[in-house]
C-alpha positions as CSV (number, residue, x, y, z in Angstrom):
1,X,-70.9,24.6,-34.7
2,X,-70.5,28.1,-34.3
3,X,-73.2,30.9,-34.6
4,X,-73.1,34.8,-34.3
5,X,-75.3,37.1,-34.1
6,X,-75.4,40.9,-35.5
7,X,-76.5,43.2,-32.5
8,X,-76.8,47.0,-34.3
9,X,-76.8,45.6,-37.8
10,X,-79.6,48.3,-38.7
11,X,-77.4,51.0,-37.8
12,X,-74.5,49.6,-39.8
13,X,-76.4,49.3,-42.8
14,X,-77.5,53.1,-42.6
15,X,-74.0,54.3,-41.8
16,X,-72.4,52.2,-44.6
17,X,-75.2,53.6,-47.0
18,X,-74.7,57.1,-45.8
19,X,-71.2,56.5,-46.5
20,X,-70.8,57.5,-49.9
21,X,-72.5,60.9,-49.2
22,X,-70.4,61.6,-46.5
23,X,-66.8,61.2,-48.7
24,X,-68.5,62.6,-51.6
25,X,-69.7,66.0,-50.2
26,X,-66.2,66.0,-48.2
27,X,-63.9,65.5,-51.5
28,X,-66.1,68.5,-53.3
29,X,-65.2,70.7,-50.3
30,X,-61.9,69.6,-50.5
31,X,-61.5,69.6,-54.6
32,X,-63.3,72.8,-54.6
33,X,-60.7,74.4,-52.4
34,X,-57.5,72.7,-53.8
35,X,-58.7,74.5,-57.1
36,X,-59.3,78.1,-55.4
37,X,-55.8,77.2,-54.0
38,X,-54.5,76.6,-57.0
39,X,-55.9,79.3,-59.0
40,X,-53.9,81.5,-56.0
41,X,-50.8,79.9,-57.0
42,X,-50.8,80.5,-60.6
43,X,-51.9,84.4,-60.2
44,X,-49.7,85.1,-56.9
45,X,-46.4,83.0,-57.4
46,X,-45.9,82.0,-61.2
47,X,-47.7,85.3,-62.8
48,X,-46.2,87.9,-60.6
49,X,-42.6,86.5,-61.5
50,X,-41.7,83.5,-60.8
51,X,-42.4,82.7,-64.8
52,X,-44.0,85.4,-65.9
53,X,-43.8,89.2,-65.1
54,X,-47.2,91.1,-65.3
55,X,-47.4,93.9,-67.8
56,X,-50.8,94.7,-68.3
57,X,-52.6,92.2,-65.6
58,X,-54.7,90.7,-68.3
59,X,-53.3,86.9,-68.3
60,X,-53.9,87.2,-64.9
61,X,-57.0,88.0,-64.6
62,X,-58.0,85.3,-67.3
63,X,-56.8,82.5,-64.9
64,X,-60.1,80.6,-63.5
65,X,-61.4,77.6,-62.0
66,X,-64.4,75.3,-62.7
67,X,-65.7,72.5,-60.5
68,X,-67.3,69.3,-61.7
69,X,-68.8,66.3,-60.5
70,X,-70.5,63.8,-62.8
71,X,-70.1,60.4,-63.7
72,X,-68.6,59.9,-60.5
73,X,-66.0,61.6,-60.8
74,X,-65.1,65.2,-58.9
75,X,-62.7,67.4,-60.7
76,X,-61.6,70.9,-60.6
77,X,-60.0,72.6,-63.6
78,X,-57.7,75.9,-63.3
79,X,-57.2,77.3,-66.9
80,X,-57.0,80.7,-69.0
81,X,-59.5,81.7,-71.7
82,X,-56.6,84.2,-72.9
83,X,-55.5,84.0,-76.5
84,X,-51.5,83.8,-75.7
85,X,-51.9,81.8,-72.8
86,X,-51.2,78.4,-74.9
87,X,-47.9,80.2,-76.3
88,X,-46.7,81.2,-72.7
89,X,-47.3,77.6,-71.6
90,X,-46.3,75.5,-74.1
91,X,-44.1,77.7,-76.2
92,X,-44.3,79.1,-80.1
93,X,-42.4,78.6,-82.8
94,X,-43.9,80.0,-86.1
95,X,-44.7,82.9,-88.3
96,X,-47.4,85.3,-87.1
97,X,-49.8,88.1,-89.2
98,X,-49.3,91.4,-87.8
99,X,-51.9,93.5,-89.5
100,X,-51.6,97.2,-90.6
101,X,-51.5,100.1,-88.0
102,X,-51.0,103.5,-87.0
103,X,-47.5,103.7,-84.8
104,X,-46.4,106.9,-82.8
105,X,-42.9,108.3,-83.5
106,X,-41.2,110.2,-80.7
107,X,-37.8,109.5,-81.7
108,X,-35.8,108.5,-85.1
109,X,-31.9,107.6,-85.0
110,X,-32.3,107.6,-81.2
111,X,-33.0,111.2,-81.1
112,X,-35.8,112.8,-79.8
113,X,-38.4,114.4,-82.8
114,X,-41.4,116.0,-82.5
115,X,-44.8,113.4,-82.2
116,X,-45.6,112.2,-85.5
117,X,-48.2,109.3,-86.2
118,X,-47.2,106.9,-89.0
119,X,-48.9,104.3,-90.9
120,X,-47.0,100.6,-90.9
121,X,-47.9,98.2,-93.3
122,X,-49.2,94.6,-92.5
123,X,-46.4,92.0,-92.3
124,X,-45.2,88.6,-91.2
125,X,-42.8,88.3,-88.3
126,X,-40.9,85.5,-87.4
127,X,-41.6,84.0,-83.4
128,X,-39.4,81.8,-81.4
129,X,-41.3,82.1,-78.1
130,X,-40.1,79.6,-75.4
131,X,-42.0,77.5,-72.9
132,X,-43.1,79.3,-70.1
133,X,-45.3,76.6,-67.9
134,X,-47.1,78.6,-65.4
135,X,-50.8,76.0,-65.0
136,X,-48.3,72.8,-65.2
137,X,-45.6,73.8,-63.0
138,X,-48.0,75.2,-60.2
139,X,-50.1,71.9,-60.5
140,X,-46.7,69.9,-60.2
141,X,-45.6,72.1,-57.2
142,X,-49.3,71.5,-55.6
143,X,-49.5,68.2,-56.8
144,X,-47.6,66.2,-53.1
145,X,-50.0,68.4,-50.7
146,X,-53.5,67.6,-53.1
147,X,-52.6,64.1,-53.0
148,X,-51.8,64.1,-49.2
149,X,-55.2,66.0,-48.8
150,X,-57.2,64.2,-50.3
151,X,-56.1,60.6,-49.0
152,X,-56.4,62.5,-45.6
153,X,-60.4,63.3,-46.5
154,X,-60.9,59.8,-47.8
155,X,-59.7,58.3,-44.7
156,X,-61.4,60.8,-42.5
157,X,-64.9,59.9,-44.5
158,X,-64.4,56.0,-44.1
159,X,-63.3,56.8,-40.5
160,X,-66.5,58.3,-39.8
């Protein structure tokens, strides 16, 4: 017959309880900066013109990023509250209302006139607007170094 005995096992039962703690509150560090990292990505590389080219800064500035941890899960979410964002990233193909305005004229015939303001009646225009993946393609160029990373925190957590 053999017997063993368990020398420490208090202290083993502790650290494999404080385990989960320990990975959890290590992946929401890491997840919480992959997203930030992210969110970088998308307004440095693919909105300064890599896809996109920035007129007015506005899509830009509508990128953000929201953490989340419930239901055991921890997830971080880069996105854009901007109206045309979902036609820059998944393209548009459709008629569009353009609504009645007031339009400056400075030139007619491609001459230059003197500034008149002119009224332009409401119409429907015709869009063929491609796909221009700026969120997806940053998370697919992201996507080797935030699984590397975060095997990398697991293993660190377990490890210690």
């Amino acid at each position: 017959m053999i017997t063993a005995y368990l020398i420490g096992d208090e202290q083993a039962v502790v650290r494999l309880r404080a385990l989960p703690e320990a990975v959890n509150s290590r992946l929401l560090r890491l997840i919480t900066q992959l997203g930030i990292e992210l969110q970088l990505a998308v307004q440095q590389d693919k909105l300064s013109g890599q896809v996109l080219r920035s007129r007015s800064g506005s899509l830009k500035s509508s990128i953000g990023v929201k953490v989340d941890q419930s239901g055991g899960a921890i997830t971080a979410s880069v996105f854009s509250e901007s109206q045309y964002a979902g036609a820059q990233e998944y393209g548009f193909a459709g008629t569009v209302s353009v609504r009645a305005s007031l339009r400056r004229m400075t030139e007619a015939f491609g001459r230059p006139i003197a500034e008149k303001m002119i009224s332009v009646r409401a119409y429907d225009r015709r869009m063929d607007l491609p796909e221009r993946s700026f969120l997806r393609s940053a998370l697919d160029d992201m996507t080797p170094a935030i699984r590397e990373e975060v095997e990398a925190a697991l293993a660190q957590g377990v490890s210690q």
